[in-house]
C-alpha positions in Angstrom: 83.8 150.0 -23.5 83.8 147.8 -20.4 82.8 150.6 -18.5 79.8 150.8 -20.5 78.5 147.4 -20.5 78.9 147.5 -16.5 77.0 150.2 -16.2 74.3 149.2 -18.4 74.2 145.7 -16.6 73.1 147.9 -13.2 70.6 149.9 -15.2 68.9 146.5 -16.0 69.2 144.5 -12.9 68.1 148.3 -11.5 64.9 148.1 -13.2 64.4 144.4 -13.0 64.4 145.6 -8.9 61.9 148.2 -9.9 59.9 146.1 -11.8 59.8 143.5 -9.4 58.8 145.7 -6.8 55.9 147.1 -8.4 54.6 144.0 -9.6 54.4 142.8 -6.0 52.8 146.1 -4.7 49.9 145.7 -7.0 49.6 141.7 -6.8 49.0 143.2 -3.0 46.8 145.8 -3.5 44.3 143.9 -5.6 44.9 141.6 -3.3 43.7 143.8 -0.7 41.0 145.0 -2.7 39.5 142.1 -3.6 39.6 141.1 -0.1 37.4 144.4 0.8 34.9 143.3 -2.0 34.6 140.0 -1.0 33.5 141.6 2.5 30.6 143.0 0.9 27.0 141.4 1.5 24.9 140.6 -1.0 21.2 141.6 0.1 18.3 139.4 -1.4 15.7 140.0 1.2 13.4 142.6 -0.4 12.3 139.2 -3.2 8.7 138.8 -2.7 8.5 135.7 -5.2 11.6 134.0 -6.6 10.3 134.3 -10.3 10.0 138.4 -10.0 13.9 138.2 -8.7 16.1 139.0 -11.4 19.2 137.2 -9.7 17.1 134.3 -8.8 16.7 130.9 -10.7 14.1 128.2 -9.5 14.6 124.3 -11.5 13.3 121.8 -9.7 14.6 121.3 -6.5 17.2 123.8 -7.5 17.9 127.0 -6.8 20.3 130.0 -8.2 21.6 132.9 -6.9 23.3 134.4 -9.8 26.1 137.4 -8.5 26.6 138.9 -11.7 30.1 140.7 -11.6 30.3 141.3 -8.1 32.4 139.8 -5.9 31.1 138.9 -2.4 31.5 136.5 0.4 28.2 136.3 2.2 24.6 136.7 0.9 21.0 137.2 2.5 18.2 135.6 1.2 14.6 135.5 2.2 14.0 132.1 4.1 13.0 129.3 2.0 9.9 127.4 2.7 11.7 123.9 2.0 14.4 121.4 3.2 17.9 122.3 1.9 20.1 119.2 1.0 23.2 121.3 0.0 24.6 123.7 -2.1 28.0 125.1 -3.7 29.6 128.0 -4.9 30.2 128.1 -8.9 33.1 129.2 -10.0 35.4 129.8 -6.7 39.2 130.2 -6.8 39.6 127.3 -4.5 37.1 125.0 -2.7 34.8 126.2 -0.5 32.3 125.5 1.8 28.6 127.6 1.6 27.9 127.9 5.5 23.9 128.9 6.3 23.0 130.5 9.4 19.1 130.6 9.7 17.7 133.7 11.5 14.0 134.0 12.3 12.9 135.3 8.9 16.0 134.9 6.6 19.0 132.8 6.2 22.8 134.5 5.6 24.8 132.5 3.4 28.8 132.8 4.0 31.9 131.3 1.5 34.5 130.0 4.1 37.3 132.0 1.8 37.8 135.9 1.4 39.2 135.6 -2.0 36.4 134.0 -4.3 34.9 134.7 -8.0 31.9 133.1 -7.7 29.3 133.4 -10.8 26.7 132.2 -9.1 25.3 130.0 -6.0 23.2 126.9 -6.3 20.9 125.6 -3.5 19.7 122.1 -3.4 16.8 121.2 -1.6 14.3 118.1 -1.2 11.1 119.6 -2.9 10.7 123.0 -4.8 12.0 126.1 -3.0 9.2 128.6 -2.5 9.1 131.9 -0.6 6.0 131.9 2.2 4.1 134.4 -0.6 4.2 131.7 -3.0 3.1 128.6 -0.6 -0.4 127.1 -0.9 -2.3 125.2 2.3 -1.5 121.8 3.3 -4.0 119.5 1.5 -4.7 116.5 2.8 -3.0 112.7 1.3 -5.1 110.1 -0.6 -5.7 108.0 2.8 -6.7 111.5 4.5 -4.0 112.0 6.5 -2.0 115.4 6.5 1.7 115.9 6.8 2.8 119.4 8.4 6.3 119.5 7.6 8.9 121.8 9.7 10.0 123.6 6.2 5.9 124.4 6.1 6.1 126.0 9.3 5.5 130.1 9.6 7.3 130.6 12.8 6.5 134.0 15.4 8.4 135.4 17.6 12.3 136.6 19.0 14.1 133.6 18.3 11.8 130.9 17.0 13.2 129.5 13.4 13.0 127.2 10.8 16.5 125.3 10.7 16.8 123.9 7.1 20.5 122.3 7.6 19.9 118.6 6.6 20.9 117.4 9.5 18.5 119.7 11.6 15.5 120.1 9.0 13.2 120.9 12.0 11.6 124.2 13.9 14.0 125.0 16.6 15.4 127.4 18.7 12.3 127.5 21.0 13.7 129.2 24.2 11.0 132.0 24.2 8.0 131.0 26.1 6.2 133.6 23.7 7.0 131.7 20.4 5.1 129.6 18.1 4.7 127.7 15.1 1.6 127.4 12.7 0.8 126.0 9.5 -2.3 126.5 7.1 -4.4 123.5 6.1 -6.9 122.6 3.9 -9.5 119.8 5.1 -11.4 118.1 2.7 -12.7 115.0 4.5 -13.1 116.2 7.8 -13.7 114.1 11.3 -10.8 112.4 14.0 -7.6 112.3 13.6 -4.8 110.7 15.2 -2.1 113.0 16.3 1.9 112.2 16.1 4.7 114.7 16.5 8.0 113.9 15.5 10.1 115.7 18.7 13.3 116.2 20.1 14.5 117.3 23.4 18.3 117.6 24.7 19.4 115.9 27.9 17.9 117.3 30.9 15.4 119.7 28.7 12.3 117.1 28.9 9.0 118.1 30.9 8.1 121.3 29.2 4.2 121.8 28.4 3.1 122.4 25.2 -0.6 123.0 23.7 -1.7 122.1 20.1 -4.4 123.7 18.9 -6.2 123.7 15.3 -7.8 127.3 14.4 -10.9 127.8 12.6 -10.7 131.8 12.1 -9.2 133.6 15.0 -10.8 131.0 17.7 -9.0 127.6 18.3 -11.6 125.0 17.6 -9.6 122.1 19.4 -6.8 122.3 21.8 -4.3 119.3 22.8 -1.8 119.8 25.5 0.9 117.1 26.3 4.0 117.0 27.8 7.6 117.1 25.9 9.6 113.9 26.1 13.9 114.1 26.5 15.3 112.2 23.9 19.0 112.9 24.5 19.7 115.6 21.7 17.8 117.9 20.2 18.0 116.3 16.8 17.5 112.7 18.1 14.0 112.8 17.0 11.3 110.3 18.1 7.8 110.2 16.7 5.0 110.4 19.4 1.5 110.2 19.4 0.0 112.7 21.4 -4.2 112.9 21.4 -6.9 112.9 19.2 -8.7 115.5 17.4 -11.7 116.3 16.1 -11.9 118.3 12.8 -16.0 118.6 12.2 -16.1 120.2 8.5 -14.5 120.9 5.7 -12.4 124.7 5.2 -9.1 126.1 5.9 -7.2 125.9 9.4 -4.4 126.7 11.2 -2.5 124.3 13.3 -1.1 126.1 15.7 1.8 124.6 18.3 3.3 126.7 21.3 4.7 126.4 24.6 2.4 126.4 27.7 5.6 126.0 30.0 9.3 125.4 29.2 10.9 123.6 32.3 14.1 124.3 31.5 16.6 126.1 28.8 14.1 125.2 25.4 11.2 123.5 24.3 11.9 120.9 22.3 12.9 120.7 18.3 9.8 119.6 15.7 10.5 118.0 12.3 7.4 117.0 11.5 3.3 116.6 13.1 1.0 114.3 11.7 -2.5 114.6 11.6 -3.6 111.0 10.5 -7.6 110.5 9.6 -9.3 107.7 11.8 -12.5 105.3 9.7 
């Protein structure tokens, strides 16, 4: 009788071991295979307009990257014609931190963690996100005046970008003599207008040439050439006047801004030109 209650106490602690065992080699292996999946990149690009995306969501400011029952740790999406404030992953296992890396004509969103469920990704930015199909002109302000925003910018070339961190919110990245920036605008009351640029330029970058120039079809109408200014960083932004310019009728133009010669490493970093209406 003792015999048999000794030897049914190893067949349980036997298959206690067993069960123990096994329970740790899945735990691993889902493990392991939820760390593959989360390696897995979730490929937006091929949106043309945010409202024909099925796993996109515009409200407001706001906007949603739903992931439906996948499970990934980076994502690319088309580059957003706005300023992004911030965002979050919904639904994550543990905090984490939504890192975006801008590249010249889309941004690749990483999780900081390999192990994450998120449901979806919201992005929050300071006006409306748009997709360049879905922008309109740049109209011209009550007093005349017209605000070309670095989030408006369509940017050409190898490494020219918009930069929508908040604390970059500029065109940058201008190390290619070959690059440029332009936006589209739509003058109503046309004439002279004062010209400020909102510029930044690292320590010993300063002294590079760069030409403005507003469009009127393929010719430039108007062309402005001044000299960029160090300001310390390349975010320590400074606003400058720069020239006037003369705008004589009403239509559509491009602003066009591009390096005539960069001195050093890069041009300079743009968050904002002003083209303000003189009586």
């Amino acid at each position: 009788m003792t015999s048999n209650i000794v030897t049914s106490n190893i067949v349980i602690r036997h298959w206690k071991q067993i069960f123990l065992v096994t329970a740790i080699v899945t735990f691993i292996a889902a493990a392991s295979q939820r760390t593959v999946l989360a390696e897995e990149t979730l490929d937006l690009r091929s949106a043309r307009s945010i409202d024909s995306a099925p796993q996109l969501e515009r409200e407001g400011n706001r906007l949603k990257i739903f992931l439906k029952d996948d499970v990934h740790a980076s994502m690319l999406l088309p580059r957003i014609f706005a300023s992004l404030r911030g965002g979050k992953a919904v639904g994550v296992e543990s905090s984490t931190e939504l890192v975006v890396q801008p590249e010249t004509d889309h941004w690749v969103i990483r999780w900081d963690s390999t192990l994450v469920t998120a449901r979806n990704i919201e992005l929050l930015f300071d006006t409306p996100p748009q997709l360049e199909s879905e922008t309109d002109p740049i109209g011209q302000l009550g007093d005349g005046r017209l605000n070309l925003h670095a989030y408006q910018a369509k940017t050409t070339g190898e490494k020219l970008r918009f930069e929508p961190q908040a604390h970059k919110n500029t065109v940058g990245y201008w190390v290619n003599a070959k690059d440029f920036a332009t936006w589209s605008i739509q003058v109503e009351r046309p004439g002279k207008f004062n010209v400020g640029i909102l510029q930044g330029c690292g320590a010993g970058q300063g002294g590079s040439e760069a030409v403005l120039s507003v469009h009127d079809g393929d010719r430039p109408s108007v062309q402005l050439e001044f000299t960029v200014e160090e300001t310390g960083h390349f975010q320590n932004f400074i606003w400058r006047t720069i020239g006037v310019i003369e705008i004589p009728s009403d239509g559509q133009y491009t602003v066009q801004l591009r390096p005539k010669k960069i001195k050093q490493a890069a041009l300079m970093d743009v968050r904002q030109i002003q083209l303000v209406r003189l009586p």
